[in-house]
C-alpha positions as CSV (number, residue, x, y, z in Angstrom):
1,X,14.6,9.9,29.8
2,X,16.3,6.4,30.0
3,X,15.5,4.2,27.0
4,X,12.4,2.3,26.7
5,X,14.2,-1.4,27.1
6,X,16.4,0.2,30.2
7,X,13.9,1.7,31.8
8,X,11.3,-1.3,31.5
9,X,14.5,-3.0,33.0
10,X,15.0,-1.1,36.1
11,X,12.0,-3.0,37.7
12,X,11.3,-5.7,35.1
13,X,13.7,-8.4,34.4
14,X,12.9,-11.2,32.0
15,X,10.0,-13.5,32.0
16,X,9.2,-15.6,34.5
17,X,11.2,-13.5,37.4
18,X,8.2,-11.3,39.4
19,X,9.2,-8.0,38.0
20,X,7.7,-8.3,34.7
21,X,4.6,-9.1,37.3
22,X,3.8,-12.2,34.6
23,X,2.3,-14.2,38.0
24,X,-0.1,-11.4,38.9
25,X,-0.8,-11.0,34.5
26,X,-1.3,-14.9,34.3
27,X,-3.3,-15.0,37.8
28,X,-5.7,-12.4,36.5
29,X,-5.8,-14.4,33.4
30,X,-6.9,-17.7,35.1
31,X,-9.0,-16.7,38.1
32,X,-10.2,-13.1,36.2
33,X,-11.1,-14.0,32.9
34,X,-14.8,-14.3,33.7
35,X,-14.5,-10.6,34.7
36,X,-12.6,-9.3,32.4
37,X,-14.8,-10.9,29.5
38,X,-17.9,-9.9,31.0
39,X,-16.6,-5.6,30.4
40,X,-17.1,-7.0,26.9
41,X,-20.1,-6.4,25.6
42,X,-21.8,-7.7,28.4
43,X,-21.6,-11.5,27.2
44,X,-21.6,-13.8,30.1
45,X,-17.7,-16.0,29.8
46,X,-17.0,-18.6,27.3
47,X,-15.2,-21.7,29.6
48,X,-13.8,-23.1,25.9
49,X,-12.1,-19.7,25.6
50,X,-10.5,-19.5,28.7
51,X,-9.4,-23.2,28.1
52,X,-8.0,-21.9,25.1
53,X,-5.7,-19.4,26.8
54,X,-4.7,-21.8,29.4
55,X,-3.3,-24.0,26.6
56,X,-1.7,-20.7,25.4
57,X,-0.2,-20.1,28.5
58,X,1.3,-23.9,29.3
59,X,3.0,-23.4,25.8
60,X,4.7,-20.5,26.9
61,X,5.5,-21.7,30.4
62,X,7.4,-24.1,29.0
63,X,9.1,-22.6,26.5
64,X,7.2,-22.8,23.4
65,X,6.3,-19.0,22.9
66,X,5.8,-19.1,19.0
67,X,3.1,-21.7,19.4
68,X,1.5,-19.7,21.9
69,X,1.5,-16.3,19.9
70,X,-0.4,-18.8,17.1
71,X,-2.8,-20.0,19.2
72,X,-3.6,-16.7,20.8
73,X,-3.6,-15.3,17.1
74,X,-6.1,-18.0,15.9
75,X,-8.1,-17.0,19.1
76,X,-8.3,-13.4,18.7
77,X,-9.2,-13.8,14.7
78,X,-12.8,-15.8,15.9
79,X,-13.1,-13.5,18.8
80,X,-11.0,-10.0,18.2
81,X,-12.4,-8.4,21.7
82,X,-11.4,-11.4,24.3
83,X,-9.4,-8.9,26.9
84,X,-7.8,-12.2,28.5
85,X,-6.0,-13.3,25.0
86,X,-5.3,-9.6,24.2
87,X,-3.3,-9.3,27.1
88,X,-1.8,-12.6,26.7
89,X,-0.7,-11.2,23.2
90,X,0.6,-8.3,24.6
91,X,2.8,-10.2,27.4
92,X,4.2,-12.3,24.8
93,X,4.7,-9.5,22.3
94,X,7.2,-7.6,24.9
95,X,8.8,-10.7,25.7
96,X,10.1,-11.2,22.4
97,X,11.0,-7.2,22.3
98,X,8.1,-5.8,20.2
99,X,7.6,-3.1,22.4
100,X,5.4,-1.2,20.2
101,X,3.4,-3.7,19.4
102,X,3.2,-4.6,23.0
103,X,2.5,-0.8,23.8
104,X,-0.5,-1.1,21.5
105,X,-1.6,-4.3,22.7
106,X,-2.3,-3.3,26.0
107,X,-3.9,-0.4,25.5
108,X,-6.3,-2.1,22.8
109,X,-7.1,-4.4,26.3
110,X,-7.1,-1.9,28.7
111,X,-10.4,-0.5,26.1
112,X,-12.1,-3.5,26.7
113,X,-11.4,-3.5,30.4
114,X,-11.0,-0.2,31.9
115,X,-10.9,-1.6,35.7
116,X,-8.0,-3.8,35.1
117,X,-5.1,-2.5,37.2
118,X,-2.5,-4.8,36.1
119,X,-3.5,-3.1,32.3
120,X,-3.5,0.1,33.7
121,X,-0.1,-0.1,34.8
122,X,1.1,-1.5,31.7
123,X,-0.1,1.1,29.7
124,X,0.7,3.8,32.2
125,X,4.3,2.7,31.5
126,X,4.6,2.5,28.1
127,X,2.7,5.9,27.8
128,X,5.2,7.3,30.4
129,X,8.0,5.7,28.6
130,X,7.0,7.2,25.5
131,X,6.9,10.9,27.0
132,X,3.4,10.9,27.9
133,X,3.6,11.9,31.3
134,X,-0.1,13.5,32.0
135,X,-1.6,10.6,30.4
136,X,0.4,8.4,32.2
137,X,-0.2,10.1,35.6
138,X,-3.7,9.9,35.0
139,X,-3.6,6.1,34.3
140,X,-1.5,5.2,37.2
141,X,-3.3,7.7,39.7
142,X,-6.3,5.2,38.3
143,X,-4.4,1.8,39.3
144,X,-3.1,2.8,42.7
145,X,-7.2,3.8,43.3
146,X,-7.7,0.0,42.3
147,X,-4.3,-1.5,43.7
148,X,-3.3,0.8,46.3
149,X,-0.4,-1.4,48.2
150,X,0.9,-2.7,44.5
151,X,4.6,-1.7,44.6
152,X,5.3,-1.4,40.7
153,X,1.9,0.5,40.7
154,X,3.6,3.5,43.7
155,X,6.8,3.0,41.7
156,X,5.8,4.2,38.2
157,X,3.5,6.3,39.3
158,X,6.5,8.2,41.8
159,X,8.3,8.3,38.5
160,X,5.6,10.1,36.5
161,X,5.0,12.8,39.8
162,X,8.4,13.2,39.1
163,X,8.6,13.8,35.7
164,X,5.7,16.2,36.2
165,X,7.4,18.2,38.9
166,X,5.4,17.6,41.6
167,X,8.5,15.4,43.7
168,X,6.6,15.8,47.0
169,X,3.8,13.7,45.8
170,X,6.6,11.9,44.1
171,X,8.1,10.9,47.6
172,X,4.9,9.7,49.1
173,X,4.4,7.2,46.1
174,X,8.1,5.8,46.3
175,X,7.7,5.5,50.5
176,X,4.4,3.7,49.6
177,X,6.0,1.4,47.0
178,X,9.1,1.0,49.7
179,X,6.3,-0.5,52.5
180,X,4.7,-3.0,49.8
181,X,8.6,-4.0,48.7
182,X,11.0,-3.1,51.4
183,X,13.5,-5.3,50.3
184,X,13.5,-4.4,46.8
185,X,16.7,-2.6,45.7
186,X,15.4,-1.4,42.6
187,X,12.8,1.2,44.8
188,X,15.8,1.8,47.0
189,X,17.4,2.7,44.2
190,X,14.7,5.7,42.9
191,X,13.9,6.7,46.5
192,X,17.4,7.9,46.4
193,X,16.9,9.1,43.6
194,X,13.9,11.1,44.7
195,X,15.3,12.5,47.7
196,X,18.2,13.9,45.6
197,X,16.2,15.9,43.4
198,X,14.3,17.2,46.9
199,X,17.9,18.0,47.8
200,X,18.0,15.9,50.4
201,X,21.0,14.3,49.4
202,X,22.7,13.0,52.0
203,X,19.7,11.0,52.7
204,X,19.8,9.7,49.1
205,X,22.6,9.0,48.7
206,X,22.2,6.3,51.7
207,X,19.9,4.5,49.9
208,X,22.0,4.7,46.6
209,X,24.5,3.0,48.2
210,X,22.9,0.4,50.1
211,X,20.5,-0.5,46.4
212,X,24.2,-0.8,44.9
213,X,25.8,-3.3,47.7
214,X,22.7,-4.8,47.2
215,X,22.6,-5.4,43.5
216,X,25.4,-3.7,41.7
217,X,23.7,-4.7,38.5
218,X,21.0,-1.6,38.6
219,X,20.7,0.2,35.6
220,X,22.7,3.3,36.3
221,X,23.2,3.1,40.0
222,X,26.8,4.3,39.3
223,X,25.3,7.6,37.5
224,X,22.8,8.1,40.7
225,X,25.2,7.9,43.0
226,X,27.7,10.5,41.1
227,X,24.8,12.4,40.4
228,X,25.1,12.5,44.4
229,X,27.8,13.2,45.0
230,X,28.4,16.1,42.9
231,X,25.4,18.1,44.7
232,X,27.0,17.6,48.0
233,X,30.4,18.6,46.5
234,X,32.0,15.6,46.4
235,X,34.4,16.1,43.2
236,X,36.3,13.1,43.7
237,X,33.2,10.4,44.4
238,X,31.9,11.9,41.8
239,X,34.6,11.5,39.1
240,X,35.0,8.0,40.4
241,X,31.2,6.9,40.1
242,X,30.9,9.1,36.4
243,X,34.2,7.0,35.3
244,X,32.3,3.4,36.4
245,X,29.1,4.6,34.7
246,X,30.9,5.5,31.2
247,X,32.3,2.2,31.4
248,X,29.1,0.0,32.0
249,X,27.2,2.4,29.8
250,X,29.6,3.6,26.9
251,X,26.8,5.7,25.2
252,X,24.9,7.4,28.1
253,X,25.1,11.0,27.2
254,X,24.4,11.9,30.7
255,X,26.7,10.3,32.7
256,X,29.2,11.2,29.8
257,X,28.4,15.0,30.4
258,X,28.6,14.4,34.2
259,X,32.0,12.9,33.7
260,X,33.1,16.0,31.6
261,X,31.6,18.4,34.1
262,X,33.6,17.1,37.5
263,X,36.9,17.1,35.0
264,X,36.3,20.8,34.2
265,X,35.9,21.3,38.0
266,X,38.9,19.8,38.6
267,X,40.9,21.4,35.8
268,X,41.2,18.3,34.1
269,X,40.3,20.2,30.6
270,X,41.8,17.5,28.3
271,X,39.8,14.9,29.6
272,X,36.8,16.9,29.9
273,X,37.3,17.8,26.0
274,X,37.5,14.5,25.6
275,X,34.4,13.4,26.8
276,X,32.1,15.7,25.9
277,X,33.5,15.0,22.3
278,X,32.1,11.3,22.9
279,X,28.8,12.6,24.5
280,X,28.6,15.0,20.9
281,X,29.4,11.8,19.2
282,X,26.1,10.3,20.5
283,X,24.1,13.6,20.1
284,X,25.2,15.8,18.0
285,X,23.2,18.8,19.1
286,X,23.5,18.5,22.9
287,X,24.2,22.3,23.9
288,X,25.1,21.8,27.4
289,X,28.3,19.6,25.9
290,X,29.1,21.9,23.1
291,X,28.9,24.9,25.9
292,X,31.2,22.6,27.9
293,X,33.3,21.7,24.8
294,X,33.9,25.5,24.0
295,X,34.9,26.2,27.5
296,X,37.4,23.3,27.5
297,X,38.8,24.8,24.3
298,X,39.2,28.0,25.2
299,X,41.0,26.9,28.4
300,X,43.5,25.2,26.2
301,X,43.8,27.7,24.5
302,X,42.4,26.5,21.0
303,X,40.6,29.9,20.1
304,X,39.3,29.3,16.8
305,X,37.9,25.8,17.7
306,X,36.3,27.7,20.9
307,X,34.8,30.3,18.7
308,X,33.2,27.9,16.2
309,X,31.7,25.7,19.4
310,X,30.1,28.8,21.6
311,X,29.1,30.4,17.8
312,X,27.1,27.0,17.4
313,X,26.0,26.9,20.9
314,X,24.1,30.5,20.3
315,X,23.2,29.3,17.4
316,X,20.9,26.7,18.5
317,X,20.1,28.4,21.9
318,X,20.4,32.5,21.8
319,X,19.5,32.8,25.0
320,X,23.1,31.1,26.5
321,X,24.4,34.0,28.4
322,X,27.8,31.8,29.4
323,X,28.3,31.1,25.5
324,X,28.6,35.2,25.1
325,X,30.8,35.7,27.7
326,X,33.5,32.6,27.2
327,X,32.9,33.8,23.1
328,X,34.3,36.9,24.2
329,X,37.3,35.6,26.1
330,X,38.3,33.0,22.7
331,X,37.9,36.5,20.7
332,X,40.4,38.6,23.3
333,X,42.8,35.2,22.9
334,X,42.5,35.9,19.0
335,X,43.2,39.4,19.3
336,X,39.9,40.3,17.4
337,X,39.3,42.9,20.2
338,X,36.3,44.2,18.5
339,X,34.6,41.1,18.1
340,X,35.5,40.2,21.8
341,X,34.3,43.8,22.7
342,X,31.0,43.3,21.0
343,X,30.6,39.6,23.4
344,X,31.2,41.3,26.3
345,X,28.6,44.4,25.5
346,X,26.0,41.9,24.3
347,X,26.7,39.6,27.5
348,X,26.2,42.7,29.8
349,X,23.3,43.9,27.8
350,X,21.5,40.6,28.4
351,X,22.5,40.6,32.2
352,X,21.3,43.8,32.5
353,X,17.7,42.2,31.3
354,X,17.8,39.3,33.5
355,X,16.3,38.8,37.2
356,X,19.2,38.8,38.7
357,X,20.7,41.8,37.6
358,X,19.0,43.2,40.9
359,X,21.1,44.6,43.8
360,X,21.1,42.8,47.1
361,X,21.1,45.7,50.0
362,X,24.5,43.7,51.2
363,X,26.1,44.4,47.9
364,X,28.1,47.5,48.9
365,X,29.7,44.9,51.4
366,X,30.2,42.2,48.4
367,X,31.2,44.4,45.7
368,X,35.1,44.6,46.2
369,X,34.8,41.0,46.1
370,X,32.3,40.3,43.4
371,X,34.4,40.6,39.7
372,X,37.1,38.8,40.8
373,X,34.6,35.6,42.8
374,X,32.9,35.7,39.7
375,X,36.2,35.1,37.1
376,X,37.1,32.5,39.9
377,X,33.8,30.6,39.4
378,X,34.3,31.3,35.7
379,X,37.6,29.5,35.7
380,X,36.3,26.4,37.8
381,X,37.3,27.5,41.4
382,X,34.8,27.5,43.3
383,X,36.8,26.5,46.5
384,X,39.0,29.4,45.8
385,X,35.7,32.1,45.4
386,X,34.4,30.4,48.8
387,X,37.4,31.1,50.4
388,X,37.6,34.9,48.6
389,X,34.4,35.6,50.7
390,X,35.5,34.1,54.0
391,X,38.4,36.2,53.9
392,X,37.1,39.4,53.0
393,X,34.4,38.8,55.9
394,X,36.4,37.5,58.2
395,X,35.7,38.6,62.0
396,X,32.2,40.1,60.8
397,X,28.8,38.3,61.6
398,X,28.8,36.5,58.0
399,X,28.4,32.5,58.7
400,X,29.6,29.6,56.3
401,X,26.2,29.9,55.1
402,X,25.9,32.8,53.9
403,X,29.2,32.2,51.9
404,X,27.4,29.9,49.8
405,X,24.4,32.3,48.9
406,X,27.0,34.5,47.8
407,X,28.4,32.2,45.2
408,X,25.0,30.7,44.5
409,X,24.1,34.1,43.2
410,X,26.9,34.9,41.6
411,X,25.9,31.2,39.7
412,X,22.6,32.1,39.2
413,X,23.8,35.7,37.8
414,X,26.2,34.2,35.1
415,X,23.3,32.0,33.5
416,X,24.5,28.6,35.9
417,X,21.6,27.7,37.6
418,X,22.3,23.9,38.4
419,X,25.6,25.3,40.4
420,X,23.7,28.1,41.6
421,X,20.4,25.6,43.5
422,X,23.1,23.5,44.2
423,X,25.8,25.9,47.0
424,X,21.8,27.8,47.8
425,X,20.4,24.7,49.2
426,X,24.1,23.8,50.7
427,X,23.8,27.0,52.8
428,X,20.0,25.9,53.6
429,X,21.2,22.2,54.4
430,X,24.2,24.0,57.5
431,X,22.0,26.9,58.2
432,X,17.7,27.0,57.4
433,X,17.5,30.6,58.6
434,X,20.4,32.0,55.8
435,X,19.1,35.2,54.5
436,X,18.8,35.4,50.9
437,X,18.9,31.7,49.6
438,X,15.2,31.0,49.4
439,X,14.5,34.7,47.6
440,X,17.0,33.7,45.2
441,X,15.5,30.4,44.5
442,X,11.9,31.6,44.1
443,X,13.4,34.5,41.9
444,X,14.8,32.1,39.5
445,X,11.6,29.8,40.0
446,X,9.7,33.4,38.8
447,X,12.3,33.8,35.7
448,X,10.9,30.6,34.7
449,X,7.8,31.4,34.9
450,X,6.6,29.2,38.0
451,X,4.7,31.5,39.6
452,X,3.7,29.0,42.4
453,X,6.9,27.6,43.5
454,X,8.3,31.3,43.4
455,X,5.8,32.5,45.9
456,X,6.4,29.5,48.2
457,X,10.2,30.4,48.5
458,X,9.8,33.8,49.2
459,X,7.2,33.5,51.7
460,X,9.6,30.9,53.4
461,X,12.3,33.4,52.9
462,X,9.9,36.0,54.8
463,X,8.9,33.1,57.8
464,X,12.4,33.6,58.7
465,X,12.3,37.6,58.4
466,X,9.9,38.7,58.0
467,X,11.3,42.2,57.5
468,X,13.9,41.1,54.3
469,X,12.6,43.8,51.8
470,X,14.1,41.6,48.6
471,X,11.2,38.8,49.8
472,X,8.3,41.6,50.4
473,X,9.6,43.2,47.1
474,X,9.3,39.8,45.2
475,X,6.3,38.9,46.6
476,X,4.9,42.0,45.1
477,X,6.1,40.9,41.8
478,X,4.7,37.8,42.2
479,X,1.4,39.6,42.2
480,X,1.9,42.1,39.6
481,X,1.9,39.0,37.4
482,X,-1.1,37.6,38.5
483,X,-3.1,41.2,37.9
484,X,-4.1,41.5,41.8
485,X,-2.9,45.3,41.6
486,X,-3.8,46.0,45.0
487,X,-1.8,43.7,46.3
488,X,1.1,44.3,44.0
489,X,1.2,47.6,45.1
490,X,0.8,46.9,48.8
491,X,3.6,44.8,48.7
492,X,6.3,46.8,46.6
493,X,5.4,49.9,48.8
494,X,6.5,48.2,51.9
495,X,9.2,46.3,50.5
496,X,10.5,49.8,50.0
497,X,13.1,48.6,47.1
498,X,15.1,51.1,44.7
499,X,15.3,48.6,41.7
500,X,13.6,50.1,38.6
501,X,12.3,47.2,37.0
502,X,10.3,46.6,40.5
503,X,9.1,50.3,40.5
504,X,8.0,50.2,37.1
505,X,5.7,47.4,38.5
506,X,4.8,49.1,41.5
507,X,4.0,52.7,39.4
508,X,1.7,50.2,36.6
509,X,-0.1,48.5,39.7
510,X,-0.8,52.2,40.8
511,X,-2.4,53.3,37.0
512,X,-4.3,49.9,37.6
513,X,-5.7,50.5,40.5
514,X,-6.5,54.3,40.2
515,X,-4.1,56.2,42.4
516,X,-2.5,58.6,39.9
517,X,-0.6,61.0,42.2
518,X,1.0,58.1,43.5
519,X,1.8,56.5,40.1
520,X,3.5,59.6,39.5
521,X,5.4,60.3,42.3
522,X,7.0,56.6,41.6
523,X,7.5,57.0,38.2
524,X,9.9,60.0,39.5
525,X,11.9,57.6,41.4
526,X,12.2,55.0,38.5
527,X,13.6,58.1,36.5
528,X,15.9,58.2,39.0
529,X,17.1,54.9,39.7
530,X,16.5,54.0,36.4
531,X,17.8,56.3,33.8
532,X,20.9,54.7,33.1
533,X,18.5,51.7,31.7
534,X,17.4,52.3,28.2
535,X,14.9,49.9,28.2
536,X,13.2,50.9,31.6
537,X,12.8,54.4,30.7
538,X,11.8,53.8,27.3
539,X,8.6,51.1,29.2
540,X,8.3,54.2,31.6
541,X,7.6,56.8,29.1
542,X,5.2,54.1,26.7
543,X,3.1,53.5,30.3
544,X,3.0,57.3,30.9
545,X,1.9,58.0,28.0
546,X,-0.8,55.3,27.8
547,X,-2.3,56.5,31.3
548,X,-2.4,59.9,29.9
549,X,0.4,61.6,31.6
550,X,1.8,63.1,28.7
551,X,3.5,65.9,30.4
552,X,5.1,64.4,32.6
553,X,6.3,61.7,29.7
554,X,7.4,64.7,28.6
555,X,9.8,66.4,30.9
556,X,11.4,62.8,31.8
557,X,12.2,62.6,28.2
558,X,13.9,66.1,28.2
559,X,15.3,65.3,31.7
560,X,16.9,61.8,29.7
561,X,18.0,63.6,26.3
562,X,20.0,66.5,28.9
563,X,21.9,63.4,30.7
């Protein structure tokens, strides 16, 4: 999240220029006082008052803000629940930088009026500045009900959709605050944004570019536009955008990182190390830079310095896979073979236990290919692993699509999911119909638990075959962790998959729903797909034994111990 000051900036410049909407404050001020002060308590409103704050306001206006804050302050000590000088106080508060003051200000007014939509705005930003993004959604989803064609109101409250996941609603607010301010290069600017993070990027990065003709001031309109470029593959824009942002914006961890990210793509490792040293600088505990800042060392070869990185890396997030396998490689370059063995086991182990550990039906087709794609992609080439697969299918029916679900995968497999969304929804962008790329997507959506979005991708995966036994399959497992057995089972029959984890699902959804004969026919097959996975057959043998199968527990534990 951008600062509090920059990101009050990116639509509000100083008092008196619009953005800080101090016409629209001061309007409701003069001609909505009456209202305002009758929310309080029901008294009828005090003209003298009012005259007060007009007096208040003329000070300001013409430069004399300290003598306003006193007169407001003398106001609000003989009459502490006035809305109108309350939200004078807080206008003048964030003028002089008080933010959190000015935070608190508004909010004490918005209690006193809880119809005002210029206060519900102002507090809806503050609260969404401040990380409050469900109370701020709920405030702004108030104001656009009471100002529904107010441009700052669609704006912020796009932004909080956003930050709430929800970037379709997201979209509808920006186009909305884009018909009350179509000249306005600041919503240009985040409906670019916006349709970036939809992925539709090319489109985004349109309107990046035109906000940054148009005012090349923007707050981080050099970032957006990298940000950009690198999803539609565009190293070199990319680099050249990053380099501008760093330079307006020294101590922007992100675009610092995003810098360091392109250089590793293009080799540049010394650079890279470079800045992602200055974005650690900043933060000292950013994992994504010291995982980059491992990698860099290791490719120059400074083992020891690579070790101590990833071992730091792991240390703060265990879960890393890429930290375990580039710790193994600075290991090997150490000749500590053991250590470097017991990296690579661990790395495999945790593969092994990941979604996509799963075998794609095509993977007798990909597998000559897949070790040496995947050290490619490990090493930064990605134009080199693309052009692996196109080889080794050349003159079959494989399409540049399907290329890049191939190395979107094999992203998605070695822990990388920004790389990995990024070449799927490529090969969704030059062909919609590419089998694979939406299954993919929803199974990483599942992995993270979004249970929702995972079920939309594979039944879009399934609208364009409806026959792709992956999508039936995960749809399946998409139920088993909702509990609708029935349908679980349904599902994972037809899907007619050989993965164990999947028939371990199928064979519990059976228990659950009373067929026995048919849980244990498929926990047969899940002893034999499975019984070179520890952990599957030891889950198999605990759910046997629960459902009262014990001899059949039984003899696939003799069957395991005679392997």
């Amino acid at each position: 999240m951008l600062p509090l000051v920059v990101f009050l900036y990116k639509v509000s410049a100083p008092w008196p220029a619009n953005r800080l909407r101090a016409v629209v404050l001061l309007a409701a001020l003069f001609a909505g006082g009456a209202t305002l002060h009758a929310q309080n308590k029901g008294r009828p409103a005090v003209s003298p008052l009012m005259q007060e704050v007009h007096q208040a306001l003329s000070l300001a206006k013409h430069g004399d803000r300290q003598g306003a804050m006193n007169l407001v302050l003398r106001l609000l000590d003989q009459h502490p629940d006035f809305a109108p000088a309350i939200k004078l106080k807080a206008m003048l508060l964030e003028e002089a930088g008080r933010i959190s003051e000015a935070a608190a200000a508004y909010e004490q007014a918005l209690k006193l009026a809880p119809r005002d939509g210029d206060l519900l705005l102002k507090t809806g930003i503050y609260k969404l500045a401040g990380g409050q993004t469900a109370e701020a959604l709920k405030l702004l989803q108030q104001c656009v009900r009471i100002l529904p064609g107010d441009g700052d109101a669609q704006y912020y409250l796009a932004q909080a959709y956003h930050l709430n996941g929800e970037d379709e609603l997201a979209l509808r607010a920006i186009r909305l605050s884009l018909k009350a301010e179509p000249d306005n290069p600041s919503v240009w600017q985040k409906y670019g944004e916006l349709l970036c993070s939809t992925w539709d990027c090319g489109a985004g990065l349109k309107w990046l570019l035109k906000a940054q003709r148009s005012d090349q001031t923007l707050p981080r309109i050099d970032y957006d536009i990298a940000a950009a470029d690198y999803k539609l593959m565009d190293l070199v824009g990319t680099a050249q955008h990053a380099t501008r942002a760093v330079e307006l914006q020294p101590n922007d961890v992100t675009a610092l990182r995003l810098l360091a990210t392109v250089d590793m793509k293009l080799a540049k490792w010394q650079d890279a190390r470079n800045a992602f040293e200055r974005a650690l600088a900043l933060k000292s505990a950013d994992v994504e830079s010291l995982l980059g800042l491992g990698q860099c060392e290791l490719e120059l070869k400074n083992y020891p310095a690579a070790v101590d990185r990833l071992q730091t890396v792991l240390r703060l997030d265990p879960a890393r896979l890429l930290a375990h396998f580039y710790l193994s490689r600075a290991f090997a370059g150490m000749g500590s073979m053991e250590d470097a063995e017991h990296e690579a086991a661990l790395h495999q182990l945790m593969m092994q236990q990941a979604t996509f550990a799963r075998t794609a039906e095509n993977e007798g087709r990909e597998g000559p290919i897949k070790a040496q794609a995947r050290q490619l992609l490990a090493d930064h080439r990605e134009e080199d692993a693309l052009r692996l697969y196109r080889e080794h299918f050349k003159g079959t029916g494989s399409t540049p699509a399907d290329a890049y679900v191939f190395i979107g995968t094999l992203y998605l497999f070695m822990g990388n999911s920004e790389d990995g969304l990024r070449n799927l929804h490529h090969a969704l962008d030059i062909q919609p119909t590419v089998r694979g790329a939406h299954t993919y997507e929803g199974i990483l959506a599942l992995k993270l638990g979004d249970l929702s979005r995972a079920e939309k991708e594979f039944k879009a995966e399934l609208d364009n075959d409806p026959s792709y036994q992956m999508a039936i399959a995960e749809i399946g497992e998409v139920r088993y962790h909702q509990g609708r057995w029935s349908d679980a089972a349904e599902q994972l029959a037809k899907s007619k998959i050989k993965t164990p984890e999947l028939l371990y699902m199928l064979c519990d959804s059976y228990f659950h729903i009373g067929k026995v004969s048919e849980a244990n026919l498929t926990a047969e097959t899940v002893a034999a797909y499975g019984r070179n996975n520890p952990q599957v057959m030891k889950d198999l043998i605990d759910l046997l034994q629960r459902n009262g199968q014990t001899d059949l527990a039984h003899r696939l534990s003799a069957n395991l111990a005679q392997k």
